[in-house]
Biotite code that builds the C-alpha atoms (Angstrom):
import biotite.structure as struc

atoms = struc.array([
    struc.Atom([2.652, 32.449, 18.260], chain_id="A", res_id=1, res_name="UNK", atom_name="CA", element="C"),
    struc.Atom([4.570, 30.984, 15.007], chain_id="A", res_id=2, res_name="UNK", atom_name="CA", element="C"),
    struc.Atom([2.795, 30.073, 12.191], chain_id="A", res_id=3, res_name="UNK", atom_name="CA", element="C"),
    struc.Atom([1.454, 26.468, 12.250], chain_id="A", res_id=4, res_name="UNK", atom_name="CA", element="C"),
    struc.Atom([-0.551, 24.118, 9.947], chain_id="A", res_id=5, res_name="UNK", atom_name="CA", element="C"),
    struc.Atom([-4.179, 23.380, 10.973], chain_id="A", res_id=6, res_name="UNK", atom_name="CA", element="C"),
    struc.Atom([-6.052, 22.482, 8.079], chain_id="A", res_id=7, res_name="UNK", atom_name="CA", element="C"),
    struc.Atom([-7.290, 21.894, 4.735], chain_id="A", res_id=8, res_name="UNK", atom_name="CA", element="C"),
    struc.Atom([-10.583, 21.138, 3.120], chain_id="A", res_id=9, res_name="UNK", atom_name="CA", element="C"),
    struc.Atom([-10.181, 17.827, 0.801], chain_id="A", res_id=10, res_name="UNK", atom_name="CA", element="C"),
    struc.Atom([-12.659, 17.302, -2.241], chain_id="A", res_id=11, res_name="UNK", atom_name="CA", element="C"),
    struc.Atom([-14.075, 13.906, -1.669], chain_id="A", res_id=12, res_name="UNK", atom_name="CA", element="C"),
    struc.Atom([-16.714, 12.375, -4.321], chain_id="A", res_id=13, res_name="UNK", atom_name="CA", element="C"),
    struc.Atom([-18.505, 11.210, -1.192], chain_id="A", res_id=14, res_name="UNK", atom_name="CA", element="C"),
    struc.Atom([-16.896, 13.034, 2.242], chain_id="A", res_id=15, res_name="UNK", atom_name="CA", element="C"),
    struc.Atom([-18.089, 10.165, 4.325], chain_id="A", res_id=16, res_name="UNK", atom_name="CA", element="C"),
    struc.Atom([-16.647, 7.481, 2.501], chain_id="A", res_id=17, res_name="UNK", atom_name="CA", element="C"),
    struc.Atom([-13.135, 9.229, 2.031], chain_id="A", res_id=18, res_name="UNK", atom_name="CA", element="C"),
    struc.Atom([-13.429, 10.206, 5.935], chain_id="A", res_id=19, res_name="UNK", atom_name="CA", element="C"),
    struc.Atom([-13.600, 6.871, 6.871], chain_id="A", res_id=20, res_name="UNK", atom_name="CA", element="C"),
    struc.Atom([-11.271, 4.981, 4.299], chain_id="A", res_id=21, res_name="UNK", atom_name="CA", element="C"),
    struc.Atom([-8.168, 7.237, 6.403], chain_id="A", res_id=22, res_name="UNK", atom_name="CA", element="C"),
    struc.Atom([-10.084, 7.415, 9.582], chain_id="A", res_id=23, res_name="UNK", atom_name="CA", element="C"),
    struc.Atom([-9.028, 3.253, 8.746], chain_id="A", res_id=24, res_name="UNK", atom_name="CA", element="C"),
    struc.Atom([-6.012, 3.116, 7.007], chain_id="A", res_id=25, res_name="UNK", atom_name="CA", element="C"),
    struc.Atom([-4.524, 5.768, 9.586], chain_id="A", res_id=26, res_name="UNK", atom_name="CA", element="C"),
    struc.Atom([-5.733, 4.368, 12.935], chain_id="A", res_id=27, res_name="UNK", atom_name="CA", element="C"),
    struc.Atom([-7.631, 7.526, 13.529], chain_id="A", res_id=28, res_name="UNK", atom_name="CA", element="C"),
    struc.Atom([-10.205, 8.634, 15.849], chain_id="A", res_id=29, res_name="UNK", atom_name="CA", element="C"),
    struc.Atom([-13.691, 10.554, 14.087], chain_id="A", res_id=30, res_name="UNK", atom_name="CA", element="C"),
    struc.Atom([-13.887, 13.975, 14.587], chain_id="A", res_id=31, res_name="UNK", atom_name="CA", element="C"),
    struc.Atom([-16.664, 16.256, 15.286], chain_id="A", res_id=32, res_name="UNK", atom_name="CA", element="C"),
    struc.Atom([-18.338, 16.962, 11.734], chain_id="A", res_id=33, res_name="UNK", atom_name="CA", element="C"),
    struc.Atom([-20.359, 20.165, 10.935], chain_id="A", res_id=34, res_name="UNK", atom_name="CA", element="C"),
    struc.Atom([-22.108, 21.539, 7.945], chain_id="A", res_id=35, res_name="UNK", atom_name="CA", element="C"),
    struc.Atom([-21.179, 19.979, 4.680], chain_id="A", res_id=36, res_name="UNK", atom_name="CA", element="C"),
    struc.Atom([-17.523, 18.813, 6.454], chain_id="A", res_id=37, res_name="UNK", atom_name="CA", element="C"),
    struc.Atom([-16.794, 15.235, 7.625], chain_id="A", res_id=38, res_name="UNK", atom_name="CA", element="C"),
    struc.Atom([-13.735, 15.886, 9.706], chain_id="A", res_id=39, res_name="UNK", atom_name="CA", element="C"),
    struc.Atom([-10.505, 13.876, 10.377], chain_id="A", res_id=40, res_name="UNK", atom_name="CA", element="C"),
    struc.Atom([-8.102, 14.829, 13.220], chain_id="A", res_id=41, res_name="UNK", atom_name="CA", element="C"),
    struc.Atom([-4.392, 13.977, 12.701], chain_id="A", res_id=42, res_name="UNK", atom_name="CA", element="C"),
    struc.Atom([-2.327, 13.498, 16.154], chain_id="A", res_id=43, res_name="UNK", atom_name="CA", element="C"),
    struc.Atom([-0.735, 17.088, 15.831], chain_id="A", res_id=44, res_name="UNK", atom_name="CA", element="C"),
    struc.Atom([-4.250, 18.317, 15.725], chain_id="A", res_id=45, res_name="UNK", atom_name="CA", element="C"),
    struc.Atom([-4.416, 19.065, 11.703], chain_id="A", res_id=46, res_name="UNK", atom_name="CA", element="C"),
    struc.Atom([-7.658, 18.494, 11.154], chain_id="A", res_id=47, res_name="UNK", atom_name="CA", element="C"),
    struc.Atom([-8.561, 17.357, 7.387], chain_id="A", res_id=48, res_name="UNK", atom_name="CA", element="C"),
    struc.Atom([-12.623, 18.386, 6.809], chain_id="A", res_id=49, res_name="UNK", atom_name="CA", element="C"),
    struc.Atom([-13.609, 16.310, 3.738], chain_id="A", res_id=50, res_name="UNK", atom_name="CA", element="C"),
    struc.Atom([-16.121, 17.939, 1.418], chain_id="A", res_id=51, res_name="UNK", atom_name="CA", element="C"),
    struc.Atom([-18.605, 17.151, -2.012], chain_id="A", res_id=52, res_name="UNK", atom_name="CA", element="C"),
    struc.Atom([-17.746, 20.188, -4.229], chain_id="A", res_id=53, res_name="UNK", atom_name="CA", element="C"),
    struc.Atom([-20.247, 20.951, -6.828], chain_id="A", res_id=54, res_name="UNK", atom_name="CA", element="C"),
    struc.Atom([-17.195, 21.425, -9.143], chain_id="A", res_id=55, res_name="UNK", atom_name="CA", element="C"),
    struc.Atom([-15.555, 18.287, -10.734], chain_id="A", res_id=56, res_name="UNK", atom_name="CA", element="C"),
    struc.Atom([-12.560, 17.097, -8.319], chain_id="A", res_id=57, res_name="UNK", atom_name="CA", element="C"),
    struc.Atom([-8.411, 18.015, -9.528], chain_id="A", res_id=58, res_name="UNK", atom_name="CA", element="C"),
    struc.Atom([-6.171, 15.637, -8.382], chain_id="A", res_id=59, res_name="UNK", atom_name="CA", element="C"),
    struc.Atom([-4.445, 16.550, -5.385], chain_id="A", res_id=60, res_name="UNK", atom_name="CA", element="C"),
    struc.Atom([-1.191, 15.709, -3.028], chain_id="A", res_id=61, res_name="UNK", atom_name="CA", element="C"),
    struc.Atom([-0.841, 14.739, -0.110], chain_id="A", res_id=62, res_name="UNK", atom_name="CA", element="C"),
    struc.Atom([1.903, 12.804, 1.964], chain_id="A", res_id=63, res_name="UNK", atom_name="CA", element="C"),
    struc.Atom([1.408, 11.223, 5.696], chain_id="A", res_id=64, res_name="UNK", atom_name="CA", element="C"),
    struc.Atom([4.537, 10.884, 7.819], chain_id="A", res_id=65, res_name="UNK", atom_name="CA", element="C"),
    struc.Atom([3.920, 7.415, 9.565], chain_id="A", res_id=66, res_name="UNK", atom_name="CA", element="C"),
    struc.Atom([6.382, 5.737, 12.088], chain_id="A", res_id=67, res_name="UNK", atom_name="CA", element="C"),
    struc.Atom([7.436, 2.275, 10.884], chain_id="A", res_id=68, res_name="UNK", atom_name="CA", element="C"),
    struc.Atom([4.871, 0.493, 12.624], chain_id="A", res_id=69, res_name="UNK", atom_name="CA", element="C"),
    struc.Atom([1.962, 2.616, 11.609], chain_id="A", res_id=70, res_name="UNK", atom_name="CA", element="C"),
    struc.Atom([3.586, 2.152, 7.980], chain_id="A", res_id=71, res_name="UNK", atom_name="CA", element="C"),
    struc.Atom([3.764, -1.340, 8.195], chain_id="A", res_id=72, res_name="UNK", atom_name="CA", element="C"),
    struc.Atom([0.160, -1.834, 9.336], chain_id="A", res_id=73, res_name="UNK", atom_name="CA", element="C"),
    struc.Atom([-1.421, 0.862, 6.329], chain_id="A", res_id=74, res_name="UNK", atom_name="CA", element="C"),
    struc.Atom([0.596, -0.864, 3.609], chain_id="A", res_id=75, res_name="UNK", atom_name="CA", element="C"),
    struc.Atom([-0.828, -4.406, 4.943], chain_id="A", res_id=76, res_name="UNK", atom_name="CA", element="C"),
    struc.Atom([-4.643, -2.901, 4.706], chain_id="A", res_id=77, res_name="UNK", atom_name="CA", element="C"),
    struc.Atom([-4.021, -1.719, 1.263], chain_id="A", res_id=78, res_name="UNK", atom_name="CA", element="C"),
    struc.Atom([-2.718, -4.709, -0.363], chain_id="A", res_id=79, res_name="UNK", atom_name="CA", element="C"),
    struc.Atom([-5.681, -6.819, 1.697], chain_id="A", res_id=80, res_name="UNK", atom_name="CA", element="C"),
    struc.Atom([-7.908, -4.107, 0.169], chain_id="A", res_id=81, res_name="UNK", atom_name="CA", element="C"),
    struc.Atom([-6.358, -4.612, -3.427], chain_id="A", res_id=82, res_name="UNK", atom_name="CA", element="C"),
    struc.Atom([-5.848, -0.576, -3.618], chain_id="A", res_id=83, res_name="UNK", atom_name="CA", element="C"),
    struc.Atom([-3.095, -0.453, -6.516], chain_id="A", res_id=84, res_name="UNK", atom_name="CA", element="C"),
    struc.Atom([0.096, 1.591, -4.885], chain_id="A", res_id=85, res_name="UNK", atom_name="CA", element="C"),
    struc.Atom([3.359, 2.809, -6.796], chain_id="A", res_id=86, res_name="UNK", atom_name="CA", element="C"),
    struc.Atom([6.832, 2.956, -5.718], chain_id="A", res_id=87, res_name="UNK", atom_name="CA", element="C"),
    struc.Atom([7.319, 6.364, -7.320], chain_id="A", res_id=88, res_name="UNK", atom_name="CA", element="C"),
    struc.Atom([5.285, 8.995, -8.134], chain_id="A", res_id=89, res_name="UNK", atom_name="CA", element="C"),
    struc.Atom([5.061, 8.637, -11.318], chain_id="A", res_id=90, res_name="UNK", atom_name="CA", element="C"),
    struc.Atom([3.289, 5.229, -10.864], chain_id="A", res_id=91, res_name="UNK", atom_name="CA", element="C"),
    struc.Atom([6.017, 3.126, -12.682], chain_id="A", res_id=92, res_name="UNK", atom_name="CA", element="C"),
    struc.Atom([6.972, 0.366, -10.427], chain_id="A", res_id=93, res_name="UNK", atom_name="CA", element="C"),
    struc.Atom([3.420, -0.923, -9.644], chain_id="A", res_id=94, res_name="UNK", atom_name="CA", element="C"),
    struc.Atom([3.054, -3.162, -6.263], chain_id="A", res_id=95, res_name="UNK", atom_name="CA", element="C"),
    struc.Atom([6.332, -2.200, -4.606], chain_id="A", res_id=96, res_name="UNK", atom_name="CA", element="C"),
    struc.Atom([7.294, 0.423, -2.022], chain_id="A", res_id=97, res_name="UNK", atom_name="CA", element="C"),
    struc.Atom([10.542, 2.358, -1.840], chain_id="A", res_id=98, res_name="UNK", atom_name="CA", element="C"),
    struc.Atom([13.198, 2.835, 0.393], chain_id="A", res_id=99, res_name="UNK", atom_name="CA", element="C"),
    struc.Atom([14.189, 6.337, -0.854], chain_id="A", res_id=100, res_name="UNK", atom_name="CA", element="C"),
    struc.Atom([15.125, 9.239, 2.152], chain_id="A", res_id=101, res_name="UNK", atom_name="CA", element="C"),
    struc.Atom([16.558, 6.587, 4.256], chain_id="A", res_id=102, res_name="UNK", atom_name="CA", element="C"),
    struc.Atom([12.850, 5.028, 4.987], chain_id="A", res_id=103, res_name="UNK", atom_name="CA", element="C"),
    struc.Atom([10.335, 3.860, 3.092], chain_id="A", res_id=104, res_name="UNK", atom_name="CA", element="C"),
    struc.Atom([7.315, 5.572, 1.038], chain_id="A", res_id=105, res_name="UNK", atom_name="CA", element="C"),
    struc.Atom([4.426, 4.558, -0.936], chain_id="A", res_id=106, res_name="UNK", atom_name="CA", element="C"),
    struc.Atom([2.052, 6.227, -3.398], chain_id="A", res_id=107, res_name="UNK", atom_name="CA", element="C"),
    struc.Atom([-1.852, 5.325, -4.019], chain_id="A", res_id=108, res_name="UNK", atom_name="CA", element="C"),
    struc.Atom([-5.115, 6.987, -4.947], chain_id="A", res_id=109, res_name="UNK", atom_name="CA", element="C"),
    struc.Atom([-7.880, 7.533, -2.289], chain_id="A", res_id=110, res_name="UNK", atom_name="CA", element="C"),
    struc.Atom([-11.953, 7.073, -3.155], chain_id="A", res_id=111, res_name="UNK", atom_name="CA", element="C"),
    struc.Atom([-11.639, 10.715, -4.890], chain_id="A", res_id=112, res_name="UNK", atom_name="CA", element="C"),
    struc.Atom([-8.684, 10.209, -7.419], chain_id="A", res_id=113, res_name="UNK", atom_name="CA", element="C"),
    struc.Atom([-5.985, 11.908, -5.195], chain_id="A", res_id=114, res_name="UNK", atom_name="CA", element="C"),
    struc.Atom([-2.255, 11.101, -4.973], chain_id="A", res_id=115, res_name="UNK", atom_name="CA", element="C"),
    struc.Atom([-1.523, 10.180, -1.873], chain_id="A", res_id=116, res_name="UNK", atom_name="CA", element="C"),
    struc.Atom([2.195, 9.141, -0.235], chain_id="A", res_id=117, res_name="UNK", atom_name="CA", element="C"),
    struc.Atom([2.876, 7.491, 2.831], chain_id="A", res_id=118, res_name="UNK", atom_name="CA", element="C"),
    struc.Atom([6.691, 8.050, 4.199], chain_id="A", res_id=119, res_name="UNK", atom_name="CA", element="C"),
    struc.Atom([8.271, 6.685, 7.025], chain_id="A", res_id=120, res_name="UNK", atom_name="CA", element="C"),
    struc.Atom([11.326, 9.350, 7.087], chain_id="A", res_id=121, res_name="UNK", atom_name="CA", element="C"),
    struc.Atom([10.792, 13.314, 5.703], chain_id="A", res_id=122, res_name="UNK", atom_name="CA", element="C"),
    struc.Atom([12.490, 14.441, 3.280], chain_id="A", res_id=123, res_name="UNK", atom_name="CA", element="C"),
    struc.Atom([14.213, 17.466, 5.375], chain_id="A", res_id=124, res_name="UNK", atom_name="CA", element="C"),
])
């Protein structure tokens, strides 16, 4: 079998509360949980286990690769939600989205201070 993705462990300030703001923003299903993990399944079957480190949290990345619907629906619940978002990464054109790739991305911070990007198009 090739090598595929299947997970990563998140640092969450509070793994329930992270869990469920993409379980929301991402139309997706819970997960079975276990241990000190509250679990998030992607469609491909990544699964994202969110966790409380006893270590202070380091800003992380991470990009989502929504279709234009999807994309259209998580941009409307941030801006109802008043989460500040970034046309760039380097968070200089405040409230806009861009159209960069030939589709359209956005950048925001979750509950735990991480960088995250929504894309409609990948970059390869």
């Amino acid at each position: 079998m090739p090598a595929a993705f299947n997970h990563t462990i998140i640092a969450a300030r509070n793994s329930t509360e992270s869990a469920r703001f993409f379980r929301e923003l991402l139309e997706l299903s819970e997960a079975p949980s276990w241990g000190p993990f509250t679990n998030v399944q992607l469609a491909d079957g990544v699964l994202l286990p969110f966790a409380e480190p006893p270590v202070d949290i380091q800003m992380q990345h991470y990009a989502f690769l929504l279709d234009d619907a999807l994309f259209d629906r998580a941009y409307q619940r941030l801006r109802e939600r008043g989460i500040t978002h970034w046309a760039d990464p380097q968070m200089h054109r405040p409230g806009e989205i861009n159209t960069e790739h030939g589709g359209r991305g956005v950048y925001f911070k979750d509950p735990a201070g991480h960088a995250i990007e929504l894309i409609t198009r990948p970059y390869l």
